[in-house]
Wavefront OBJ file of the C-alpha trace (Angstrom):
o trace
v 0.000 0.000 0.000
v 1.506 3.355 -1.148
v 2.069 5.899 2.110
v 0.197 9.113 1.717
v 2.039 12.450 1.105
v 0.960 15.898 2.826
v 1.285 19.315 0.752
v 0.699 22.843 2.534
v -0.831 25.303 0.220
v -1.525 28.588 0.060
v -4.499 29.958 -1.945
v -5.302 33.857 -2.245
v -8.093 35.601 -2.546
v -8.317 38.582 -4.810
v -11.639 40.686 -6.101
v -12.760 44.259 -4.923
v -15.193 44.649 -1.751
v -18.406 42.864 -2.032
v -18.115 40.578 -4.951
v -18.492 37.520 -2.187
v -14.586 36.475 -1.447
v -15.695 35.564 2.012
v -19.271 34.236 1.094
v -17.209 31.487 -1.314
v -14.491 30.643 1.385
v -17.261 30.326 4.282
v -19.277 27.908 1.425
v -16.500 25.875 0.215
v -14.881 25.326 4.491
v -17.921 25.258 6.065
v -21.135 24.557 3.691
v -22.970 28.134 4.713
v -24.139 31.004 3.386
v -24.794 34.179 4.678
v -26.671 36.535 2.901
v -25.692 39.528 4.787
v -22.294 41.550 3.742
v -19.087 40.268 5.368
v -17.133 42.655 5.537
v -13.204 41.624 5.637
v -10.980 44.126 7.833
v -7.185 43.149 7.102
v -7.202 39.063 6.360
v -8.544 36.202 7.004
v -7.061 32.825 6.779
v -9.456 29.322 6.884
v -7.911 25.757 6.988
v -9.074 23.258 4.312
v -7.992 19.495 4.168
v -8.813 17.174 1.370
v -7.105 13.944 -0.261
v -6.240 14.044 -3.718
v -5.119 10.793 -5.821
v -1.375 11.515 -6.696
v 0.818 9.893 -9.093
v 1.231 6.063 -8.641
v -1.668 5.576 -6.782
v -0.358 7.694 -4.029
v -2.523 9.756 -2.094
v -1.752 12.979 -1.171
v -3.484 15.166 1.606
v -3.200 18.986 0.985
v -3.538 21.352 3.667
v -5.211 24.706 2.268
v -4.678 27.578 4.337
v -7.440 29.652 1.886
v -6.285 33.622 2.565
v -9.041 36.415 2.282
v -7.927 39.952 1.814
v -9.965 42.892 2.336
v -11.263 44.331 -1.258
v -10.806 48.008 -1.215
v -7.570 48.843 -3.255
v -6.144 51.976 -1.117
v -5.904 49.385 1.880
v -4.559 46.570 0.293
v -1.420 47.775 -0.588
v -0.396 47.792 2.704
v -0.267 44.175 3.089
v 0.152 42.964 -0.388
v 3.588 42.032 0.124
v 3.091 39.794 3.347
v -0.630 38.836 2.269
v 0.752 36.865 -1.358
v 4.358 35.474 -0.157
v 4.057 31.709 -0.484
v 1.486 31.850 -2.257
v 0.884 28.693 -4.473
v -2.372 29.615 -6.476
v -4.773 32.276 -6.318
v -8.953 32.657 -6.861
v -9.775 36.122 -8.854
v -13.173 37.113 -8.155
v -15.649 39.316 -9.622
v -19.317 39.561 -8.910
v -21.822 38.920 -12.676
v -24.145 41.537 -11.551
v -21.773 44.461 -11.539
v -19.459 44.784 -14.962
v -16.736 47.138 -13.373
v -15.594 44.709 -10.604
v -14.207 42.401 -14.022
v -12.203 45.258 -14.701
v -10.623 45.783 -11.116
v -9.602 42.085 -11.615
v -6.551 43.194 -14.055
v -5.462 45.038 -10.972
v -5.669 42.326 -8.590
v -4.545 39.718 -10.532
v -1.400 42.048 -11.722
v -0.171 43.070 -8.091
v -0.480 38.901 -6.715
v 1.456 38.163 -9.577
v 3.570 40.990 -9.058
v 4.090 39.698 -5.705
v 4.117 36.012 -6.078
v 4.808 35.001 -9.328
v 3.411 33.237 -12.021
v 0.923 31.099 -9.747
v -1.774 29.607 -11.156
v -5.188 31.408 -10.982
v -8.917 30.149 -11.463
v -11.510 33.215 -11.696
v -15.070 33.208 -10.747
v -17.817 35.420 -11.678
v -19.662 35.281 -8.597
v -23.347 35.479 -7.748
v -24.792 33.588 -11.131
v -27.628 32.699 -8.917
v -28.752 36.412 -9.823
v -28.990 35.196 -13.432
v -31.345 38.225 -13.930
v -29.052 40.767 -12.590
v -26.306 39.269 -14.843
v -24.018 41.842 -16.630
v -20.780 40.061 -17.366
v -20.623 38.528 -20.822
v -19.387 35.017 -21.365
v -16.833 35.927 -24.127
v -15.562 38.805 -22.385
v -14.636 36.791 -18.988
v -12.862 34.023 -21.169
v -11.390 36.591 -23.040
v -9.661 38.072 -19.948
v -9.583 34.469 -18.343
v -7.408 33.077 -21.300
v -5.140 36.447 -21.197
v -3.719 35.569 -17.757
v -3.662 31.384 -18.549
v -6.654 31.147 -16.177
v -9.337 28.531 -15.751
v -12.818 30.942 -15.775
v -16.630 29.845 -14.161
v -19.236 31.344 -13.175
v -19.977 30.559 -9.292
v -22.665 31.418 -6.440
v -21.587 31.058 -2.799
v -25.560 30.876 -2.314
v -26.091 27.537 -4.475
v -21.967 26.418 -4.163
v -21.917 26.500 -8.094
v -18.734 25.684 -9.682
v -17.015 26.886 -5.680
v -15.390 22.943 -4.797
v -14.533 23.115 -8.439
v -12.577 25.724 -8.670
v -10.326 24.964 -5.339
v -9.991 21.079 -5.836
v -8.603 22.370 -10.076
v -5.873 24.647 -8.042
v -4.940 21.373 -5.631
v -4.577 19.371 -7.796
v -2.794 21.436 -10.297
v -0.440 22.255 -7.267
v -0.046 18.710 -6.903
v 0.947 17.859 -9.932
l 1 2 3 4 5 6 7 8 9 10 11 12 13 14 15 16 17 18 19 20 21 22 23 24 25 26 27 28 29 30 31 32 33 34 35 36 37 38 39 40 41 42 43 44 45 46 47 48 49 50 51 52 53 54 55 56 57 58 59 60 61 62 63 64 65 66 67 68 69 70 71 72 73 74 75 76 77 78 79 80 81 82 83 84 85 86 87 88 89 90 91 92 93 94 95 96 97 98 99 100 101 102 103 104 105 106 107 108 109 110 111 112 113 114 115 116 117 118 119 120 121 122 123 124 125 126 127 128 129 130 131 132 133 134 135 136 137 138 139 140 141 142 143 144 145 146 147 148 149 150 151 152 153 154 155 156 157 158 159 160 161 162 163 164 165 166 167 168 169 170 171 172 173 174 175 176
């Protein structure tokens, strides 16, 4: 019987204020949703464990340690640097129902690459479950998805849409 392996991993958050960073952490951790506005003062760092199949039938357990960083811009530069060292992958997300929060995602995903390299990102158009609110365009998000070499879905923290998807594709890429 093969011994299991155990990975630490880091996984940022990155997305202006209110597109539902939090709301998709507290989903994919704990299974709940909160309606209400979270908002996130500094960071926040949850724990995730899950077993992945690795190579020669060897499993491997990764610890995520899933970090959430407050979404206004002026603020976040003051921890950028400590918030994205050692960071292994990163989750870009903007919320369907408001177009301009796609756009602050070039910034985001510019400074945690800045910061932390050429990680691998997945992004997420948030909140699909307001399919009649919806103002992000399908082309456009794959468009900007495929510029930066990312994986793109649309997600809800309400329903958990495409949220376990999205951080099991960055484990197991990081496993890999």
């Amino acid at each position: 019987m093969a011994e299991e392996r155990e990975m630490k991993m880091k996984i940022c958050l990155v997305g202006d204020g209110g597109v539902g960073k939090t709301s998709l952490i507290r989903k994919y951790v704990l299974n709940e949703f909160d309606d209400r506005y979270l908002f996130t003062l500094g960071t926040n760092v949850s724990k995730k464990e899950i077993t992945l199949p690795g190579g020669e039938g060897q499993p491997v357990t990764v610890h995520m340690m899933i970090w959430d960083i407050m979404g206004q811009k002026d603020l976040a530069k003051l921890f950028t640097e400590q918030y994205f060292k050692g960071a292994n992958a990163g989750i870009a997300v903007c919320d369907c129902t408001e177009d301009k929060t796609l756009d602050g995602l070039l910034h985001w995903i510019d400074g945690m690459r800045e910061a932390a390299g050429e990680v691998p990102i997945v992004i997420l158009a948030n909140k699909v479950d307001l399919v009649d609110h919806k103002q992000i365009d399908d082309d456009r998000l794959k468009e900007i998805a495929e510029g930066y070499g990312a994986s793109h879905y649309f997600s809800s923290a309400k329903t958990g849409e495409s949220v376990e998807k999205a951080f099991i594709e960055l484990a197991r890429e990081f496993v890999m």
